[in-house]
C-alpha positions in Angstrom: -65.0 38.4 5.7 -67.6 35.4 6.2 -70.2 35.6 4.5 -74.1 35.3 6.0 -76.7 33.1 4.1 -78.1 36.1 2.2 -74.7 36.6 1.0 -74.2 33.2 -0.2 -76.9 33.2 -2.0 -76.7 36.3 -3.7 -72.7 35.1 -4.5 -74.8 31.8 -6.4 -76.9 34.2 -8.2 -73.8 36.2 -9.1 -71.9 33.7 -10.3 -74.6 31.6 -12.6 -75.8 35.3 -13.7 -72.0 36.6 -14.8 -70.7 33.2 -16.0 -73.2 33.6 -18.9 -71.3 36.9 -19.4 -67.8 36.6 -19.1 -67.0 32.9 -17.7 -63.5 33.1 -17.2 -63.2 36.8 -15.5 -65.9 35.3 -12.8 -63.5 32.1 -12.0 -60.2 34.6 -11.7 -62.0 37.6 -9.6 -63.8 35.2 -7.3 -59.9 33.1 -6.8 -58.3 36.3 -6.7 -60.6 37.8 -4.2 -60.6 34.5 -2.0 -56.4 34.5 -2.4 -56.1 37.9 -1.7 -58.1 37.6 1.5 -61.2 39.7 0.4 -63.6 37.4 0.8 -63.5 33.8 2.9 -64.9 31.6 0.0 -66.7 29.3 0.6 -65.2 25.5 1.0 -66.8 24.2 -2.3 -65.1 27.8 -4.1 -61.8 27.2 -2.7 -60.2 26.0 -5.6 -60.5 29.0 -7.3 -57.5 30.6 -5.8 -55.2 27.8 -6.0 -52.1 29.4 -8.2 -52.5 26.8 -11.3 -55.9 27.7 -12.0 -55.5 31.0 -11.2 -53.2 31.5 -14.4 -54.8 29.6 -16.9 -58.7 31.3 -15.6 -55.9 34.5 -16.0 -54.9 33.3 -19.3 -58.5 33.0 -20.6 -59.9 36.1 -19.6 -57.0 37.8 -21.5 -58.1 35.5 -24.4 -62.0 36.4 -24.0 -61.4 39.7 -23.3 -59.5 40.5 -26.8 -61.9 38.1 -28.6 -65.2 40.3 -27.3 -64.1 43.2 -28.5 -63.7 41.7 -32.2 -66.8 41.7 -34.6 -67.7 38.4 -35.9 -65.3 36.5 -33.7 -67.1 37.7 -30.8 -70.6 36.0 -32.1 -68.6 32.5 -32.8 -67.1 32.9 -29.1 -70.3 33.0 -28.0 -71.6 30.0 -29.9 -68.6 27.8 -28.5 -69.2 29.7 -25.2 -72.9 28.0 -25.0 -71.3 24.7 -24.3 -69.3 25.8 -21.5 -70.9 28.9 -19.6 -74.5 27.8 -18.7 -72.9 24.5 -17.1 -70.1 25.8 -15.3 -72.2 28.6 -14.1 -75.1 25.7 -12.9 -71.6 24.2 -11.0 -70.3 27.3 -9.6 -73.4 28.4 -8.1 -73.7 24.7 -6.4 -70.3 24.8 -5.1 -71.1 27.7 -2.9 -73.3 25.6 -0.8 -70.9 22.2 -1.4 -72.0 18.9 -0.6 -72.8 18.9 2.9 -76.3 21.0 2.1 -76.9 18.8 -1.0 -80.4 20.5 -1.2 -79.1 24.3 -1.2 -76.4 22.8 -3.9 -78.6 21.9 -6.2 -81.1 24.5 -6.0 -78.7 27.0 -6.3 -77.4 24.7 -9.2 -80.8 25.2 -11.2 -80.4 29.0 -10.1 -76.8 29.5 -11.6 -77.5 27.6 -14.6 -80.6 29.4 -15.2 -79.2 32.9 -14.6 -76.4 31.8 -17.0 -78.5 30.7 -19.5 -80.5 33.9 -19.4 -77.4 36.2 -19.3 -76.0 33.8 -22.2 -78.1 34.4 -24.8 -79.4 38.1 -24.0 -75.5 38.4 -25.0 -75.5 36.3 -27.8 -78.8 38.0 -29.2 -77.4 41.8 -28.4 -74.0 41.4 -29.9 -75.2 39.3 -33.2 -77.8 42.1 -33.8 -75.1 45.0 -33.2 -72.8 42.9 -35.5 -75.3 44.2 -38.6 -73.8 47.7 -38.1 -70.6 48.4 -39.9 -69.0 50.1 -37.1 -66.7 48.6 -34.5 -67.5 51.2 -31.9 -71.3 49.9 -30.5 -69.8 46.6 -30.4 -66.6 47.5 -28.0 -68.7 50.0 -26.0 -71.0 46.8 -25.7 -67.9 44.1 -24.4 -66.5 47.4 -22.2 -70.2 47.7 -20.4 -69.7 43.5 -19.8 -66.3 43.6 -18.7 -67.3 46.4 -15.8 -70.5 44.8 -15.0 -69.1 41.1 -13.8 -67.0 42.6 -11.1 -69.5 45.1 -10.1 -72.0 42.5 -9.7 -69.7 40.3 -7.8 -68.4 42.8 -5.6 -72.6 43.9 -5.2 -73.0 40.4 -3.8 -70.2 40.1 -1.7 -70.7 43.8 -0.1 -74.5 44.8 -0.8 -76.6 41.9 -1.6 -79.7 43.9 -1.6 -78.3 46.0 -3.7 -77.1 42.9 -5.7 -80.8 41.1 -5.8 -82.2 44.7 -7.2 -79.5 45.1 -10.2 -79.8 41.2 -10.7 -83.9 42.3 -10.9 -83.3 44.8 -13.4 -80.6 42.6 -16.0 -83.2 40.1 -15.9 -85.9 42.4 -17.1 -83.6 44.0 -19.4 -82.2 40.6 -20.7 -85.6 39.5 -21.3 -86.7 42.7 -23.1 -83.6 42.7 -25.4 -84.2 38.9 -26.3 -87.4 38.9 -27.5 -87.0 42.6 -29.5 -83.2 41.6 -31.2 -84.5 38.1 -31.8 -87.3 39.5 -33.7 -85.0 42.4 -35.3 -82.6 39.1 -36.5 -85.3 37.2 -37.8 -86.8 39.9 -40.2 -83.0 40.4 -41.0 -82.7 36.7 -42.2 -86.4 36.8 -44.0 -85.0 40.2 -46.2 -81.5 39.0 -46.9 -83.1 35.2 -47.9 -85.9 37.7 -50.0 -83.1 39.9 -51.7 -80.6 36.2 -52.1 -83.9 34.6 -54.1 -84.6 37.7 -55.8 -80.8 37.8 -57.3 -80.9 34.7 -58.5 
């Protein structure tokens, strides 16, 4: 399947928006898809399905995938994650245009590494406010509801990408929403626990 400009360009949203998710799950569907035959990647995206980096993407979505669902481990793998996902989702949203339409690269290089960002920390924020509750069970129904939306989102863009630009419409809001409420939830947090730490001593 050859994908039309709409398509391409809701694949560079996809891929900046999910990277800030689950990095490692975007570079092995999107390979997988291309070496399967699924989808005709784009030059630029190629890579992706090339055997060797196949397995290790493989290996580290097995790795992120057990280290999401752990409470605690999961905020610290998003605080390393910050150094890694918000680039390589800037670079894998470029690549899908490749350097022969330089000015579609890097537009859809600002894009992916915005929507990474965004999807980054409304992650970050989310899981490190559920980690307060004792429970384990919010926090894997949380990395479950991330691990199903990457490929649905990729798969929207691929297939549907109106239907794509409409659910990327709606995380946005929503990310935004949960940022600013959790951030404001963490900081009162910090302000009691510094409060009831002075207190004690």
């Amino acid at each position: 399947m050859d994908l039309d400009t709409t398509q391409l360009f809701a694949l560079a949203a996809a891929l900046g928006w999910a990277s800030g998710l689950r990095l490692y799950a975007v570079v092995f569907l999107t390979g997988l898809a291309g070496a399967l035959g699924w989808v005709d990647l784009p030059a630029g995206l190629r890579v992706l399905q090339q055997p060797l980096l196949l397995g290790a993407s493989g290996l580290m979505l097995a790795v992120e995938f057990f280290a999401d669902k752990v409470p605690g481990l999961d905020s610290l793998w998003d605080m390393v994650q910050t150094f890694i996902r918000i680039p390589a989702g800037a670079l894998l949203a470029a690549a899908v245009f490749g350097g022969d339409q330089a000015s579609w690269a890097l537009v859809a290089g600002l894009m992916g590494g915005t929507l990474a960002a965004t999807s980054h920390v409304a992650k970050a924020t989310t899981r490190a406010a559920v980690n307060t509750s004792p429970e384990p069970f919010s926090n894997i129904g949380l990395s479950l509801l991330g691990d199903a939306a990457v490929p649905t989102m990729l798969w929207l863009s691929w297939e549907h990408p109106g239907w794509f630009f409409a659910g990327l419409a709606a995380a946005l809001l929503l990310a935004i929403v949960l940022t600013v409420l959790l951030a404001r939830f963490l900081r009162s947090l910090i302000r009691r626990l510094r409060g009831a730490a002075t207190q004690g001593v």
